[in-house]
C-alpha positions in Angstrom: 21.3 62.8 -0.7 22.0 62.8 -4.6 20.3 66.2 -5.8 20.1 65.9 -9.6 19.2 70.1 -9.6 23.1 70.5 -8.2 24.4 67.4 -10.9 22.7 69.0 -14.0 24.1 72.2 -13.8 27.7 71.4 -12.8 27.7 69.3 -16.2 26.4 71.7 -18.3 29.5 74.2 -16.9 31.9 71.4 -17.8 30.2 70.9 -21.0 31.3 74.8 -21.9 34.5 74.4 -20.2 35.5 71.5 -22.6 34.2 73.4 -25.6 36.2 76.0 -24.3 39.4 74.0 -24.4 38.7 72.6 -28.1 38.2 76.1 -28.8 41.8 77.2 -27.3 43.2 73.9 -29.3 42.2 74.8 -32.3 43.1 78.2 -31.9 46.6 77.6 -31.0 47.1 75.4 -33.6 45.6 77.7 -36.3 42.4 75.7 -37.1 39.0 77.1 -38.4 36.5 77.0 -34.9 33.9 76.1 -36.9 30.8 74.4 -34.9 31.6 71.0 -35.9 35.3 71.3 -36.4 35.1 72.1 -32.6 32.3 69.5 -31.8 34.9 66.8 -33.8 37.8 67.9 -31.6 35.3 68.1 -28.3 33.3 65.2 -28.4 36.0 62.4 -27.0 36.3 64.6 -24.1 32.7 65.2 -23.5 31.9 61.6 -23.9 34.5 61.3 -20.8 33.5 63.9 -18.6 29.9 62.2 -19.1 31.7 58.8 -18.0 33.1 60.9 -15.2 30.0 62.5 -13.8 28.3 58.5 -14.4 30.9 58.0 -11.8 30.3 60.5 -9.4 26.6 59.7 -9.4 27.3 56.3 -8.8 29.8 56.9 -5.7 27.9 57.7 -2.7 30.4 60.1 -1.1 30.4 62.1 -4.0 26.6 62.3 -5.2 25.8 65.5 -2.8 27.7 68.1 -4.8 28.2 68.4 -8.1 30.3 71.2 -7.0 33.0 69.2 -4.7 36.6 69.1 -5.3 36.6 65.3 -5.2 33.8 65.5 -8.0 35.8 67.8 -9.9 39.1 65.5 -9.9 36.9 62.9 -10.3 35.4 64.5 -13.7 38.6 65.5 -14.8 40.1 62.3 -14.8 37.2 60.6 -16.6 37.2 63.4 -19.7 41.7 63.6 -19.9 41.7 59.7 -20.4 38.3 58.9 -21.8 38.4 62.0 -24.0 42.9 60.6 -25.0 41.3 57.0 -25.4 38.3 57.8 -27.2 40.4 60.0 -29.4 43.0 57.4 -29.9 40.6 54.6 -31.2 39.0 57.0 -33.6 41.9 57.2 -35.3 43.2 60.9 -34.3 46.7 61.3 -32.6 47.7 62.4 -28.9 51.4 62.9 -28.4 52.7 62.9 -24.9 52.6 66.8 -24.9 48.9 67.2 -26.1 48.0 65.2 -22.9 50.3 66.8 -20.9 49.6 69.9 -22.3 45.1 68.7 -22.1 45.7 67.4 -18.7 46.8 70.7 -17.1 44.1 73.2 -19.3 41.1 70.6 -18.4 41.9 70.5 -14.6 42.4 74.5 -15.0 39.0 74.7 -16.3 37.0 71.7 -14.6 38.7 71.8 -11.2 39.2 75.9 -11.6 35.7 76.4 -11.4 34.5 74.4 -9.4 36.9 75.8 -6.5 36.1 79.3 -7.4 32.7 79.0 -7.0 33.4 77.5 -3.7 35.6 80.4 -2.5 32.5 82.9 -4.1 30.3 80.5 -1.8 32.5 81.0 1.1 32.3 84.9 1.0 28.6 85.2 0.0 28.0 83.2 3.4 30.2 84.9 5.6 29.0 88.2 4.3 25.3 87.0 4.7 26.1 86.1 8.2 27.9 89.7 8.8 25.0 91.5 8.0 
């Protein structure tokens, strides 16, 4: 059963995670992280991983946990190419490398937490269940 408690969350993480990597952008390429010069670089990509969590509420299999690998993939891939088309029809550039480059930070940071809060799960529940 879809638990909108467990969805709301989840997207707010991602939400920091993606300002997170406009933040690092603009950083490595010497720009002023200004709040909106980082919401103007952010906001394709958020508009994606809100296209991408659409779709996991939508998908049966994947509406029990936010948290799921399969909903992290599955939010990844809806902010790399909504945020790269989005950014693209706004007029804004995206080389092969900045999407190779986006592709691997994003899934470090949407997938990356989601599977370290699994593994932190793991070990609260086997330490619960030692004591």
């Amino acid at each position: 059963m879809f638990r909108p408690v467990k969805a709301l969350p989840a997207f707010v993480v991602d939400v920091v995670a993606i300002l997170v990597f406009a933040i690092l952008g603009r950083s490595s390429h010497d720009e002023a992280n200004t709040l909106l010069g980082v919401l103007g670089t952010a906001w394709p990509f958020l508009a994606g991983a809100l296209i991408g969590h659409a779709v996991c509420w939508l998908a049966a299999p994947l509406r029990g946990d936010a948290t799921a690998g399969r909903s992290g993939l599955v939010v990844w891939g809806g902010t790399l190419v909504g945020g790269v088309v989005l950014r693209v029809s706004s007029g804004d550039t995206a080389a092969w490398t900045f999407i190779v480059v986006a592709g691997v930070v994003l899934a470090l940071l949407l997938v990356g937490w989601r599977r370290l809060f699994r593994v932190v799960q793991r070990a609260r529940t086997r330490t619960d269940a030692a004591v």
